[in-house]
PASE-115201 format. One record per atom (N, C-alpha, C): x, y negated, z negated. Coordinates in steps of 0.2 Angstrom, whole numbers, plus 5000, padded with zeros to 4 digits. Each point is the difference from the previous one (the first is absolute). Layout:
// residues N
XYZ;...
// end
This chain:
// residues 606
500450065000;499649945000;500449945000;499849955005;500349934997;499649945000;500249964999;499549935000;499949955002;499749975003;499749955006;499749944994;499750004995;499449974998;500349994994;500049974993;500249984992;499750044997;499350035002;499750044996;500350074999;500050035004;500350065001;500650014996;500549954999;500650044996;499950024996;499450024995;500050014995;499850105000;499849995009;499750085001;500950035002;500349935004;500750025000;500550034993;499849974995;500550014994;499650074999;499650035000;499550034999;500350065001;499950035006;500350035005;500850045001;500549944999;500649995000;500550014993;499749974996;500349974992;499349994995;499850054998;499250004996;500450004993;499949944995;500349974996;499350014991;500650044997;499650004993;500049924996;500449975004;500049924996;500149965006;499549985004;500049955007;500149944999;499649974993;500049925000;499850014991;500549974996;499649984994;499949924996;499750004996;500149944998;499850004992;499849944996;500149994994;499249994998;499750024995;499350024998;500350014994;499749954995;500050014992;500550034997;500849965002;500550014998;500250045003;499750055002;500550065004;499950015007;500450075004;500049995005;499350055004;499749985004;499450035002;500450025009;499950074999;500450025008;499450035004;500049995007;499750035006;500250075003;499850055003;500350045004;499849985006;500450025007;499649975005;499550025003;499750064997;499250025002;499749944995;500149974995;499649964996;499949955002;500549965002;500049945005;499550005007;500050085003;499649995004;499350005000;500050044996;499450024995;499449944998;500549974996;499849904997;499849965008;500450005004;499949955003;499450025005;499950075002;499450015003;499549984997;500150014993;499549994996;499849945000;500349944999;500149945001;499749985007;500050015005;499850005007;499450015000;499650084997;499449984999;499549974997;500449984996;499749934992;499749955006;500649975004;500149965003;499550005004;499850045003;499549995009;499250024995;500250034993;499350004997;499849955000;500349954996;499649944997;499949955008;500250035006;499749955007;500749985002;500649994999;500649975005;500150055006;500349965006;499950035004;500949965005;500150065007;500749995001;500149925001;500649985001;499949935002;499949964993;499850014994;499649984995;500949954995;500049954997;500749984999;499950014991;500450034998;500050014992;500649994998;500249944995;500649994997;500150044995;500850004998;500150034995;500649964996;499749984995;500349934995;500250054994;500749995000;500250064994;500649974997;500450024993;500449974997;500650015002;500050095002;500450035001;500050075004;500250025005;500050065002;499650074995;499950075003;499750044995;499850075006;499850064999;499650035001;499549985003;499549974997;499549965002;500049975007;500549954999;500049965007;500250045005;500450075001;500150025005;499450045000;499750014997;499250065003;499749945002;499749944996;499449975003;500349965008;500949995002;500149995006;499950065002;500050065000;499850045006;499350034999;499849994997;499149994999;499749975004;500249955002;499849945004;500350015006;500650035000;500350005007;499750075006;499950034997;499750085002;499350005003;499649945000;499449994999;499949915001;500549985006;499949925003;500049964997;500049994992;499949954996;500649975001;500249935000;500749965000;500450004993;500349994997;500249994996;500449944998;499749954997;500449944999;500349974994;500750024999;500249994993;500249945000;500049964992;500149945000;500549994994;500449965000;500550014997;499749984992;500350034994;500049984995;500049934998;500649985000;500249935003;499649945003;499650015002;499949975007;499349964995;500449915003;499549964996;499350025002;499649934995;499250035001;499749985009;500349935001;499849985007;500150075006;500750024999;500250065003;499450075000;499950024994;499350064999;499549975006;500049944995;499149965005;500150025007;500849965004;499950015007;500050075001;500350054996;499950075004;499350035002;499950004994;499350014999;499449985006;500049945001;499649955007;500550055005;500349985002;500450015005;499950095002;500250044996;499950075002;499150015001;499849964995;499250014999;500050084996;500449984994;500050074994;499350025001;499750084999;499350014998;500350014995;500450024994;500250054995;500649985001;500450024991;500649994997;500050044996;500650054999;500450054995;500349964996;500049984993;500249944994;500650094997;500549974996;500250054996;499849984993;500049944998;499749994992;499649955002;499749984992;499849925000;500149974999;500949995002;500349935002;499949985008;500150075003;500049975008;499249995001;499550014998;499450004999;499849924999;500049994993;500349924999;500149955006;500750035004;500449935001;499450005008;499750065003;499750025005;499349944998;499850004997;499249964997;500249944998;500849974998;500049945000;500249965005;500150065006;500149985006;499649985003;499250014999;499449985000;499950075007;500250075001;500150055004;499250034996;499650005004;499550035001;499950085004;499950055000;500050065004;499550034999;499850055002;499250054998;500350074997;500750005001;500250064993;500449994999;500150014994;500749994994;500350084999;500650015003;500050094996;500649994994;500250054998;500449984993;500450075002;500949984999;500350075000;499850054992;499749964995;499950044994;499550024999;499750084996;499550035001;499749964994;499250034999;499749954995;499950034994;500249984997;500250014992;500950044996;500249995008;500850025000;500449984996;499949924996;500349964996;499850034993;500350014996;500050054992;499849914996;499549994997;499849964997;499749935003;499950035006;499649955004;499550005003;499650014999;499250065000;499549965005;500249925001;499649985005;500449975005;499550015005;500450005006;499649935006;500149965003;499949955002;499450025006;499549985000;499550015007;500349985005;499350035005;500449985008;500550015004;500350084995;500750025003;500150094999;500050005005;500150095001;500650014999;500050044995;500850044995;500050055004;500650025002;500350055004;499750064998;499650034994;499850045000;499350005001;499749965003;499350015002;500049965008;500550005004;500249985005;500150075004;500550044996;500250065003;499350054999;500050025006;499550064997;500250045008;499750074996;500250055005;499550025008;500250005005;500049985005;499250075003;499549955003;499550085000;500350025006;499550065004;499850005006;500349935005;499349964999;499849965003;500849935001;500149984994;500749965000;500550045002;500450074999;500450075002;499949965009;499550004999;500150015010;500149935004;499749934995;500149965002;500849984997;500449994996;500650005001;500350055005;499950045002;500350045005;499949975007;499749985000;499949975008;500149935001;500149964995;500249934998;500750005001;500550084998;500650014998;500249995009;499650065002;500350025009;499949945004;499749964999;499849945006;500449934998;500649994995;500249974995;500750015007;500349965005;500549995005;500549964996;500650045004;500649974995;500049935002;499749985006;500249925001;499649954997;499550034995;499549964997;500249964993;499949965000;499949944995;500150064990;500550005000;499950034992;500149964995;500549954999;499949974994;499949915001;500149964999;499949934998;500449984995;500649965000;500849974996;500049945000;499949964995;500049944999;500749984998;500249965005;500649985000;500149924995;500350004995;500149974996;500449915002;499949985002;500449945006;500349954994;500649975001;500149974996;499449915000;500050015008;499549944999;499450015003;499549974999;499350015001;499650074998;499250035002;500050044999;500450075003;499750084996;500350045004;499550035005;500350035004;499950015008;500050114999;499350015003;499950084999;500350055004;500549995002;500350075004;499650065001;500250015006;499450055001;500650085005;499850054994;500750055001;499550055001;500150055005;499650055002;500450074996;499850065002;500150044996;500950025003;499950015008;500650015004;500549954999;499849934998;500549964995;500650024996;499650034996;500350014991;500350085003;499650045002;500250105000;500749995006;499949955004;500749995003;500549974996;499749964997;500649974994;500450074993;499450024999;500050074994;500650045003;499950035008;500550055002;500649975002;500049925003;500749984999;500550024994;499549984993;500549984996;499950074998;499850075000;500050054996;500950045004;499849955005;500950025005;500549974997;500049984994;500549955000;500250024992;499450004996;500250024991;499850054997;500450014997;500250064996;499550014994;499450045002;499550014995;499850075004;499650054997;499950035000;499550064995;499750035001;499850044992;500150034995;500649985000;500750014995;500249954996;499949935002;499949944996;499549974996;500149964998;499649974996;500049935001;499449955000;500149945003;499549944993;500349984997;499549934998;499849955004;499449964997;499849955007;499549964994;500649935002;499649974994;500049925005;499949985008;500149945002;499150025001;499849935000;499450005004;499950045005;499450034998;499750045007;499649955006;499649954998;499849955002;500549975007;500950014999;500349985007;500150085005;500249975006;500050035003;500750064999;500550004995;500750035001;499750054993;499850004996;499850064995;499750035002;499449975005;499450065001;500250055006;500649945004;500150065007;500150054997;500949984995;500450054995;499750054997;499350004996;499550044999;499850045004;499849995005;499750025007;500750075000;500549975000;500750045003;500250044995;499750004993;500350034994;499650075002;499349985001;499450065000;500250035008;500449985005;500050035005;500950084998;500049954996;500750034998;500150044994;499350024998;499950044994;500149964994;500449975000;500449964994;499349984993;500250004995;499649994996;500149944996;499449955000;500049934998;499749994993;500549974996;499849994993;499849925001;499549984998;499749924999;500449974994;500349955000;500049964995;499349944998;500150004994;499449974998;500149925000;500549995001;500349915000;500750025000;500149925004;500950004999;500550014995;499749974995;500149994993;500150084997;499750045002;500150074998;500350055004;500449965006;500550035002;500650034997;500349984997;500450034997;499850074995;499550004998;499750074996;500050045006;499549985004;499750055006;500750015003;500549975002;500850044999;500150054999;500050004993;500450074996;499350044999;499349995001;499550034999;500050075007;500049965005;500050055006;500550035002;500749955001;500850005001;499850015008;499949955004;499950025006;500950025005;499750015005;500850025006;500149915004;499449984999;499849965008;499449934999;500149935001;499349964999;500149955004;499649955000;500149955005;499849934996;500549965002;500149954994;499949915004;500049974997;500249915005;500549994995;500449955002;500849994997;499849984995;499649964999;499849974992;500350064994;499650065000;499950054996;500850035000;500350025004;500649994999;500749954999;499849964999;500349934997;499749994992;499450024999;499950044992;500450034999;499950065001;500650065002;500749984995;500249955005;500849974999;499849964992;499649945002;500149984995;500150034992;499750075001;499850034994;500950044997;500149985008;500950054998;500249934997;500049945002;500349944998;499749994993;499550004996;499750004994;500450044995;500250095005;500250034994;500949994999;500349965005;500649975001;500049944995;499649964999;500049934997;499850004992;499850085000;500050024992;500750054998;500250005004;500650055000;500749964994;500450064999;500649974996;500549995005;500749995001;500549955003;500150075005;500350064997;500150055003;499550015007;499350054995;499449995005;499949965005;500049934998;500249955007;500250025004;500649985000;500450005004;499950075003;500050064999;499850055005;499449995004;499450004997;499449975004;500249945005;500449954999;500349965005;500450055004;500450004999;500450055006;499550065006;499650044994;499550045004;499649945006;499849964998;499349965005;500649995004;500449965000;500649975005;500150065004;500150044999;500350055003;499550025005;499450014996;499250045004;499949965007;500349914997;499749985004;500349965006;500650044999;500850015006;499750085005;499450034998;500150075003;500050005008;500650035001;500449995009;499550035005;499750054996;499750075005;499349985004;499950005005;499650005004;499850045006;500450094997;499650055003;500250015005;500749985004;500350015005;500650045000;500549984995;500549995000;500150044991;500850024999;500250044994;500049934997;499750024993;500249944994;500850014999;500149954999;500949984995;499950034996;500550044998;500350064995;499949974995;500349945000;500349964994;499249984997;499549955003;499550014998;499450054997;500250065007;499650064994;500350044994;500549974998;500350034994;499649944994;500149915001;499749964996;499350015000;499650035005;499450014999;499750064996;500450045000;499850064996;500449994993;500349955000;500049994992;499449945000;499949965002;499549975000;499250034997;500050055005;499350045000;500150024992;500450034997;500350044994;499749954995;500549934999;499649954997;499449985000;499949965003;499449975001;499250015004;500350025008;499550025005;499550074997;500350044998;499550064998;499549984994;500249964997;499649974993;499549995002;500249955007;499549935002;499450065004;500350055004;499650055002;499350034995;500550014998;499450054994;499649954996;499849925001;499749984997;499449965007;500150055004;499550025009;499950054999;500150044995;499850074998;500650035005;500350005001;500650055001;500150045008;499450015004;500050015004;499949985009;499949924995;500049955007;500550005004;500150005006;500450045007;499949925006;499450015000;499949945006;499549954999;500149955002;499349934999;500249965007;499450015001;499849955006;499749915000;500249955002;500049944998;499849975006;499249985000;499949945004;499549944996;499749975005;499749934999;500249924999;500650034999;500649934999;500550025002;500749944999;500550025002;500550034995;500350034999;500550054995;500749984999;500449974993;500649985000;500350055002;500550015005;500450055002;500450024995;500249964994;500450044995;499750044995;499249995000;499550054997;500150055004;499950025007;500050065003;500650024999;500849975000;500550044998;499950044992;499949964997;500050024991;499750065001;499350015001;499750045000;500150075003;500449975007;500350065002;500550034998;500449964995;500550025000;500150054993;499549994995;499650024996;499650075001;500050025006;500050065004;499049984998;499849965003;499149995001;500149965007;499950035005;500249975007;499249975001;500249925003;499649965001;499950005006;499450005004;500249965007;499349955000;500149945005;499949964998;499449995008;499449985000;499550005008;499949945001;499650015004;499649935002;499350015005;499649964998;499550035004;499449934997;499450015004;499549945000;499250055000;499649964995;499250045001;500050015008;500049935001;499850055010;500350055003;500650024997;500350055003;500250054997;499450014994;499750074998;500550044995;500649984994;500149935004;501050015000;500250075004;500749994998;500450005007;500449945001;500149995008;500750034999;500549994995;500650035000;500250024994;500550044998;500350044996;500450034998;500649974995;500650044998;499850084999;500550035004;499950064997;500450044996;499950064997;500250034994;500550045004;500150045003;500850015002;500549985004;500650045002;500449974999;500149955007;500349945000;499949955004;499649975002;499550004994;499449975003;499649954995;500849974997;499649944994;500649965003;499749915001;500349954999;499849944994;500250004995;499749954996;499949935002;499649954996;500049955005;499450025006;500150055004;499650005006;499350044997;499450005005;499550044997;499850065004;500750015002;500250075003;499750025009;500050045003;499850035005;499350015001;499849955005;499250025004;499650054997;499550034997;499450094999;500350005007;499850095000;499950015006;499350015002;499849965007;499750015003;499849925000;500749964998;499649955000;500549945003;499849965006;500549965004;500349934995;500649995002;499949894995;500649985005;499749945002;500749975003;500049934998;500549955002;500149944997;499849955007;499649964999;499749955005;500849975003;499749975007;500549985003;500249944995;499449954999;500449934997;500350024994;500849994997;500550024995;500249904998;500350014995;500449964997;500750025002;500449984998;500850015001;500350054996;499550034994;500550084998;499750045005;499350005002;499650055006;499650004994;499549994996;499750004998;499249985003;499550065001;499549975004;499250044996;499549965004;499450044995;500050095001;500050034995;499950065000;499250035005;500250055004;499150025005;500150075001;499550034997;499850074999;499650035007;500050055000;499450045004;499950084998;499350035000;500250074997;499350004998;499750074999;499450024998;499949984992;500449984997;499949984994;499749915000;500149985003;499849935003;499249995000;499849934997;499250004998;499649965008;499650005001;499549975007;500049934995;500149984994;499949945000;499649984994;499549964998;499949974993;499249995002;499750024995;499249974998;499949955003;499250015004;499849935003;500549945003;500650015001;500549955000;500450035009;499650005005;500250035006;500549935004;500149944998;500549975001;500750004998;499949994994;500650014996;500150095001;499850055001;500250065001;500350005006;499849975006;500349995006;500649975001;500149944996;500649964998;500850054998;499750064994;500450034999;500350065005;500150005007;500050025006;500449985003;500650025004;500649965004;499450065005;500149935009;499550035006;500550095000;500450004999;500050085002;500050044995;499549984993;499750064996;500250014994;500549974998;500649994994;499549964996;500150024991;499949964994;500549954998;499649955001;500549954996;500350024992;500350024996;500049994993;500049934998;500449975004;500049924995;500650014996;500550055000;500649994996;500550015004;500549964998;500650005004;500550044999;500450055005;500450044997;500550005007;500450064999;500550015002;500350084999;500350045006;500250065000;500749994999;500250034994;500750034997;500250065003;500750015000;500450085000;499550035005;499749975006;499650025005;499350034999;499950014994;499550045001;499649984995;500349964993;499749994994;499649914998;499450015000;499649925000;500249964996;500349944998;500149974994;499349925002;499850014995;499449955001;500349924995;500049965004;500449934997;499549964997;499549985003;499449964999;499250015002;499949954998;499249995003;499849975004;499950015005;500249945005;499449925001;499350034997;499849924996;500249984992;500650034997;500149984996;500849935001;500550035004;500449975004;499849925000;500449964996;499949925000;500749985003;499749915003;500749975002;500449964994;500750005001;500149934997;500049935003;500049964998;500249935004;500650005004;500450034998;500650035003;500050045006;499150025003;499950035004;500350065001;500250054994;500350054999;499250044998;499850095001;499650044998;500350024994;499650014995;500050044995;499550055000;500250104998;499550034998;500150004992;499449984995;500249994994;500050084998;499650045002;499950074995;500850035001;500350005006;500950034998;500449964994;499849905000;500449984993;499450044993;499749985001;499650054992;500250074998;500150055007;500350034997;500650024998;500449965003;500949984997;499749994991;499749925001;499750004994;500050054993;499550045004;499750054994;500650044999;500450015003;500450065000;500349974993;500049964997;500449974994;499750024995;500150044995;499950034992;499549944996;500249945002;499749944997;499549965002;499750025007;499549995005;499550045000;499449994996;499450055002;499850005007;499649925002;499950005007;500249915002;499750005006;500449935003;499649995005;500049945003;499649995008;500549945000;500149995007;500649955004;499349975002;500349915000;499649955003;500549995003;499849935008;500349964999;499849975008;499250005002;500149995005;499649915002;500750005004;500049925003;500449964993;500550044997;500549964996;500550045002;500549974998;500849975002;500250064999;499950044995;500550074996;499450044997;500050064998;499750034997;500250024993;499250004997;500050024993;499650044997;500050064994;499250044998;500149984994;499350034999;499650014994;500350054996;500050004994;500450074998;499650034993;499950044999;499550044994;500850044996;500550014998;500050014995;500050084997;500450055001;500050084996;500249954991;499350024996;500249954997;500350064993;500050065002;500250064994;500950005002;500250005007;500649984999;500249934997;499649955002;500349934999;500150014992;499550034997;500050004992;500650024999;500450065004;500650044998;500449975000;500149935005;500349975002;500449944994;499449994998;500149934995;500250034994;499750084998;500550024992;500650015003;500350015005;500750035000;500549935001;499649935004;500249945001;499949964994;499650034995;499749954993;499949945003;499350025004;499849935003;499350014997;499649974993;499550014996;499350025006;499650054997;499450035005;499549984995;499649965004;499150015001;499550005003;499749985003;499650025004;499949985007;499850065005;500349975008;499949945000;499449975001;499949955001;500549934996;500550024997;500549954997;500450005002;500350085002;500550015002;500149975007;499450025003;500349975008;500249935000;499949984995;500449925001;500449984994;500450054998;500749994996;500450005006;500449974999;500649965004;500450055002;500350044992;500450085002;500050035005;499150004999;499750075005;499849975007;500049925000;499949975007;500850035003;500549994996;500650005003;500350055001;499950034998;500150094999;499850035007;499249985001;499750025007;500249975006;500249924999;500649965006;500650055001;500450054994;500350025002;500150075005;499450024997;499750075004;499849985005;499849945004;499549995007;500750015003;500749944998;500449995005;500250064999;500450064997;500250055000;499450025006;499550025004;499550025004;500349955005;499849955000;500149945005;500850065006;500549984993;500850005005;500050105003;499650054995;500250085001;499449995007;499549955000;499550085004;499649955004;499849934999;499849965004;500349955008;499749985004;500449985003;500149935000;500449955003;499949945000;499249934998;499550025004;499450015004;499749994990;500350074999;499450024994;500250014994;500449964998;500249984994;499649984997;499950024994;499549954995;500249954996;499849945001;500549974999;499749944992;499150025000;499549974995;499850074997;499849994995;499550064997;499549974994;499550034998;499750004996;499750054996;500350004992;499950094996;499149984999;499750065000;499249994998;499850064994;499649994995;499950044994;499650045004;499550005003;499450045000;500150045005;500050105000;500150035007;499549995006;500150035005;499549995006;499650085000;499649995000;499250054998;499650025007;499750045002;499449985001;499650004995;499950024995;499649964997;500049955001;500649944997;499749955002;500149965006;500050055002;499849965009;500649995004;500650004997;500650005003;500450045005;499650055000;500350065004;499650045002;499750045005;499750025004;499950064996;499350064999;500250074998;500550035003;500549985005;500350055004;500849964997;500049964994;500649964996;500349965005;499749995006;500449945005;499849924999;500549965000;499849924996;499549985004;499749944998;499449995002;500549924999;500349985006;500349945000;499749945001;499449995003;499749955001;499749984991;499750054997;499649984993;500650004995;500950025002;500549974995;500149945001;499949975007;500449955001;499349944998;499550025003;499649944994;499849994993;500350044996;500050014995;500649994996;500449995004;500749964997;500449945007;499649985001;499949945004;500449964997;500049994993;500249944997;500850044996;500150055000;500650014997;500650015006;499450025005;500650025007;500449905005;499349984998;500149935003;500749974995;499850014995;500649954993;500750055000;499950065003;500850035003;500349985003;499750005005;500249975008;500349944998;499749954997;500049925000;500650004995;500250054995;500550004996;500649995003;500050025006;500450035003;500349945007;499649974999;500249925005;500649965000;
// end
């Protein structure tokens, strides 16, 4: 058997790799596991709950959830096996954002996981004719009433007669891979988001790319604790189940590190942030550390994050002897508090400090680092896991099956907008038949709208955004996201955004790692209190002028020197509107927002 459709891999795992633990997750402390007759079992079940109470194919139902789970992969393929759309909205995602989805798909129905997404749903003024709930009803131990209006997964699910049996059955056959399956609300940094529209042959071409490329199988074991809501968890999922592989849910970020040592997985998929946690958490246990201690955990990171290997070529002798004393010290400890087993991590959504992906390699937990876009289902390229086929820095080698080349208009390094083609590739966006067209070069190509560049001939290194790219007065381009993340690369930098357009020289904004900056001033005996103080003691003004120019002279070029900055207390959220769900800055609503701090930099500087 093989699979054409989203729905089916479940009959594919089924068949292939029939799994005593498929999917589990967290229920009243403990772990609640599926097998995968039970998964399929639940979901058909689900299927005829659904066509009972009247939905029908075509029909658009949300799924507004806090976190990943069991759940949301049965109620997606409940919907999907039986034409329903399924439209996830991010956590995240302010109330304006809910409301537009909501109109825009024209929700009949939304799957809530608690009543907080419930809540933020109804204060969004999100009106719908079903509420379903991932929680059965009276599931909660001392919570004995349950909200009207809302169909609890256990009065939703019911088992399928004759009559449903035959109508999900013939709903299943006449379902075409080139048919409309899900609805992705692309998170924009400016205006509202725009609903991508990804068929099933989209994403099952994307699944078999990447099942050719990573190292899972039914021998591993996987956590999965990013949003399912984006497009890179759910394919991932899609690809874990195609792969046997068995996925343990985290219940929140915050409980990553338990579900760590709980599961002890082989293999997850992470965005850089969580691995920059990671680090910091080594830098924490370093900065409580005695003189000795130090100093080796200095040595170990320095060393991790010099690692030479990139899978071509024999490492230096010399090198693999420091590293396995390295490993000895330090690296195995750090291991075993990933629960011991971690092997590989896959890293998209942002861009990845390349000394993280050394560290971590070097660490023996091989990173490779992608790149890819909701339209394109969404992984366009990808470092791979053996030998010769990582470059750090870059976001590795094309999927296969899938074109990219660099527009003819370049800048002077060759850098030009990134244009894909390939069945993973979307027909375009909700009601938005201009703007889908727009994204179209006349012979067929997707614009991404990022600007890159082919390395060591075959590997993408992506530089910019190409509407992010401002001029100076100088009539010099600047891409700000390559200075940001020179920037971030810094132990002392959480995050940054580069201004500087139609002024002389450029400057950012800077937010502050403020648990190193703490470590920074007992070791300086420069007195600590609260952020909001510290970013304007004069020390720690000057301390960070010295770290900018260190950045400035190693890794910037003339062009993009920072030459103004301004520290800021408060991080960038989506929550608080600062950052997109998908953590990319929302630069128009920073730079209004500090309008008056960015202007008095500038002007300092006359």
């Amino acid at each position: 058997m093989n699979f054409s459709r989203l729905f089916e891999i479940l009959e594919y795992q089924q068949l292939r790799y029939p799994q005593k633990v498929a999917a589990a997750g967290l229920r009243d402390g403990g772990w609640h596991t599926w097998t995968t007759d039970q998964l399929i079992a639940e979901r058909d079940h689900v299927s005829a709950g659904l066509l009972h109470i009247g939905l029908h194919p075509g029909d658009c139902i949300g799924i507004f959830a806090h976190c990943g789970s069991p759940e949301w992969l049965i109620a997606d393929a409940a919907m999907l096996q039986v034409g329903i759309i399924p439209v996830p909205i991010h956590a995240t995602a302010r109330l304006d954002e809910i409301a537009h989805i909501a109109k825009d798909a024209n929700l009949r129905g939304c799957f809530v996981s608690n009543d907080e997404m419930l809540e933020r749903m109804e204060a969004a003024g999100v009106k719908v004719e079903f509420v379903f709930s991932f929680i059965s009803r009276n599931a909660v131990p001392g919570n004995p009433e349950q909200r009207s209006g809302i169909q609890y997964w256990n009065e939703l699910a019911c088992l399928p007669d004759e009559h449903l049996a035959s109508k999900i059955k013939y709903y299943r056959e006449g379902i075409r891979e080139d048919e409309l399956a899900t609805l992705l609300y692309t998170s924009g940094t400016t205006g509202l988001p725009k609903g991508v529209m990804l068929t099933h042959q989209n994403i099952v071409s994307n699944v078999k790319s990447v099942l050719a490329i990573v190292p899972v199988g039914p021998d591993s074991a996987t956590v999965s604790f990013l949003p399912m809501s984006h497009i890179l968890e759910r394919m991932v999922c899609f690809t874990y189940q195609a792969a046997g592989t068995p996925i343990w849910f985290a219940e929140s970020m915050e409980r990553l590190p338990k579900t760590l040592l709980e599961v002890r997985p082989h293999f997850f998929t992470a965005v850089p942030r969580v691995l920059e946690r990671m680090h910091e958490r080594l830098l924490e246990e370093r900065n409580r550390s005695g003189r000795l201690k130090k100093k080796i955990l200095d040595w170990a990171i320095a060393l991790g994050e010099r690692f030479p290997y990139a899978g071509g070529q024999a490492m230096p002798i010399d090198y693999r002897m420091k590293r396995w004393l390295a490993d000895l010290l330090v690296f195995r400890h750090w291991r075993k508090r990933m629960g011991g087993r971690i092997r590989y991590i896959a890293v998209g959504a942002a861009a990845l400090q390349p000394r993280l992906g050394r560290l971590f390699s070097a660490a023996r937990i091989d990173v490779r680092e992608g790149y890819g876009l909701t339209e394109t289902s969404p992984v366009i390229a990808f470092n791979r896991f053996e030998p010769g086929g990582v470059h750090f820095g870059t976001v590795g080698i094309p999927a296969p099956g899938v074109e990219v080349r660099i527009a003819e208009e370049r800048d002077e390094e060759g850098n030009g907008e990134v244009e894909v083609r390939g069945p993973n590739v979307t027909s375009g966006y909700l009601h938005l038949p201009e703007e889908s067209a727009e994204r179209y070069t006349p012979d067929g190509w997707f614009r991404t709208g990022d600007l890159g560049r082919f390395e060591y001939k075959r590997f993408l290194k992506i530089t910019g955004r190409k509407s992010e790219v401002f001029k100076t007065t100088t009539g010099k381009f600047v891409a700000p996201s390559f200075v940001e993340q020179q920037l971030s690369a810094s132990d002392y930098i959480s995050q940054a955004m580069v201004v500087g357009l139609n002024r002389a020289f450029v400057g950012a904004l800077i937010v502050p790692d403020f648990q190193q900056l703490e470590a920074w001033c007992k070791e300086n005996k420069v007195h600590w209190t609260a952020p909001q103080f510290m970013v304007l003691n004069p020390k720690v003004e000057k301390f960070f002028r010295q770290e900018i120019e260190k950045i400035n002279e190693e890794r910037l070029g003339t062009i993009e020197k920072i030459r103004v900055f301004h520290l800021l207390f408060e991080p960038w959220t989506p929550e608080n509107g600062l950052l997109t769900p998908t953590l990319k800055v929302r630069r128009e609503v920073l730079v209004n927002k500090y309008a008056g701090e960015i202007e008095k930099m500038f002007n300092s500087n006359q």
